[in-house]
N, C-alpha and C positions, 0 to 999 in steps of 0.2 A: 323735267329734270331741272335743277337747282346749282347744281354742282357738276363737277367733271370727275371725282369718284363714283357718284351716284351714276354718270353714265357712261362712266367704262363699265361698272356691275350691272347696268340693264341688259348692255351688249353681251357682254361672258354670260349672262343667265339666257342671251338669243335673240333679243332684238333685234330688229332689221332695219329699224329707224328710229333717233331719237328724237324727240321733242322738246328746245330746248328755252326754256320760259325764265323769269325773274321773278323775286318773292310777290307775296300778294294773293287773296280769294282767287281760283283759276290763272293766275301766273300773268305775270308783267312782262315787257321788253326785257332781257337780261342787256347787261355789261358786253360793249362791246369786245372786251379783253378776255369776259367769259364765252364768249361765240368763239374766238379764236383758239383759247386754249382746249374748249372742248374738240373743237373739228381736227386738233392737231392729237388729240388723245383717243379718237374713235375712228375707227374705217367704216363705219356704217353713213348714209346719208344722216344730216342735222339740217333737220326746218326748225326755225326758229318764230318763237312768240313775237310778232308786233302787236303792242296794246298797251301803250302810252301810260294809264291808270284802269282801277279796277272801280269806278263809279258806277258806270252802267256800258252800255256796248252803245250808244251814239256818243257822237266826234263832234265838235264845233271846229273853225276850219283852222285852225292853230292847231291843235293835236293831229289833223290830217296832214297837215305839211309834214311837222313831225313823226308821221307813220313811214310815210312817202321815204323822207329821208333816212330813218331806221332801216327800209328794206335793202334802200341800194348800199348802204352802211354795213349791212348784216351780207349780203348778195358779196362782197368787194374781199369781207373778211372769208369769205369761201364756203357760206351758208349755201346748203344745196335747194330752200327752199323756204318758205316764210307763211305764218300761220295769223290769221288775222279776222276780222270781222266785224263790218259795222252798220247798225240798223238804223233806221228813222226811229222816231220819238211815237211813230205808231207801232211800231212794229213788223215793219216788213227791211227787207235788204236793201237799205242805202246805192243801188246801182249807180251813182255817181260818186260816191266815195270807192264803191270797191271796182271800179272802172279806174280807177286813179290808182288803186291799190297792186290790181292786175299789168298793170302800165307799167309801174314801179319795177316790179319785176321782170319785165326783159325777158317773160319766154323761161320763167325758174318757177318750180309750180308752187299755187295759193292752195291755201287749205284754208277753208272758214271753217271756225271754231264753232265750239257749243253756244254761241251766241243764236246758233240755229233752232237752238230748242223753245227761244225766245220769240222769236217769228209768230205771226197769227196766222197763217196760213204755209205749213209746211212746203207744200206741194209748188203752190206758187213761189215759196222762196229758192225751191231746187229749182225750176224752172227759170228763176231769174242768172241763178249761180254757172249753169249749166250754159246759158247766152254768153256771160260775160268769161269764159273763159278757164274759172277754176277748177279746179284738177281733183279737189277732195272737200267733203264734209264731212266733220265729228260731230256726232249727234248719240241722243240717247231714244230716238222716236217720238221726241218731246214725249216720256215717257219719266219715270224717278230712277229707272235704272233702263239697260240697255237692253236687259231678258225683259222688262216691263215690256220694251216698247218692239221686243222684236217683229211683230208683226205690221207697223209703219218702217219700221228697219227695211225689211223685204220688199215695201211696196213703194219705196221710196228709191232705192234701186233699180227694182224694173223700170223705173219710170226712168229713168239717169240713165238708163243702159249703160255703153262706152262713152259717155262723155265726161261722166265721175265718179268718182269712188266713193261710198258711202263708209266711213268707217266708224263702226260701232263703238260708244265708250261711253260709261256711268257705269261706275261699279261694276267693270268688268271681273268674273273671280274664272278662276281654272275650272268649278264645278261648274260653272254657264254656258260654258262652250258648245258642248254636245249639242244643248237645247238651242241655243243661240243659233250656231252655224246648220243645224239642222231648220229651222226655223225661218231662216233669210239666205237669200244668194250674195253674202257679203265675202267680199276680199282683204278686208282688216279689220283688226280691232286694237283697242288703246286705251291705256291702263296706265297711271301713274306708277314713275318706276322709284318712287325714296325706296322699294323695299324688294329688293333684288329677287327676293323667293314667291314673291308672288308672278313678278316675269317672269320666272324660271319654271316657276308649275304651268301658267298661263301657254307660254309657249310650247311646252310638251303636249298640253291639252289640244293644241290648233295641231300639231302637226300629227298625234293619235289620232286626231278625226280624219284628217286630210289621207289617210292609209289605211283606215276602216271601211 
């Protein structure tokens, strides 16, 4: 989300959480004045994007202070949880960055981003995610969309059991669902909302499966 009409129209088409990011490829830190007037314009839970710039997903340790202090910034403004994620220059999960990142927050849950699709070794990055604490990954299955990859979707999952939520997103569409959610034993999926009708079919699609 961008804005705060944009995600009062995600909610009224069904959302149950918004994600709430600043301009830029895959979304920036927003405004802290837009963290606040959105949370005061939606009753659904708002995680909020921390991610400094949109270069690449490693941090040198000046934009990690700066992450740090986003969270508890975005945390204070009454952000119910904060989305983030930072790798090493090889490619695996920075676990002393996002051990700081998880600190940050105080027990409010971390979602790492699609910087997971960036990882060289999926498995081991869920693994690492799942020690240190986080509550969620968006991911496409390191896949070009999320019906590509539904089948690391599902095995990426079992492997998480209850310790995290795998939630599915790249090109999430309403006709994918069936396949999707038949496909993987996933509990969310995530979908950019600038375009309310595509929530709004999205969502009916999740809860027509979920009653079939």
């Amino acid at each position: 989300m961008l804005s705060v009409p944009q995600a009062q129209a995600a909610v009224a088409a069904g959302a149950d959480r918004v994600e709430l990011c600043g301009p830029g490829d895959g979304g920036t830190t927003p405004s802290m004045a837009l963290v606040q007037a959105c949370i005061a314009a939606v009753r659904v839970p708002v995680h909020v994007m921390i991610r400094p710039h949109n270069d690449a997903f490693t941090m040198d340790a000046h934009w990690l202070d700066v992450m740090q202090r986003d969270i508890t910034l975005a945390l204070r403004a009454g952000a119910h949880g904060v989305v983030c994620g930072v790798l090493t220059p090889e490619g695996d999960v920075h676990v002393g960055a996002m051990r700081r990142m998880v600190y940050a927050a105080q027990g409010a849950p971390v979602v790492f981003h699609r910087a997971f699709d960036q990882t060289r070794n999926a498995e081991d990055a869920l693994d690492v995610l799942c020690t240190l604490g986080v509550r969620a990954v968006l991911t496409s299955g390191q896949a070009a969309t999320a019906l590509d990859g539904a089948a690391q979707l599902a095995a990426l999952q079992t492997r998480a059991g209850d310790a995290l939520t795998v939630m599915a997103g790249g090109r999430v569409r309403a006709r994918d669902v069936p396949s999707l959610l038949s496909a993987a034993p996933l509990r969310a999926v995530h979908a950019r909302g600038t375009d309310a009708s595509v929530i709004a079919e999205l969502v009916d699609a999740v809860r027509r499966h979920a009653t079939s």
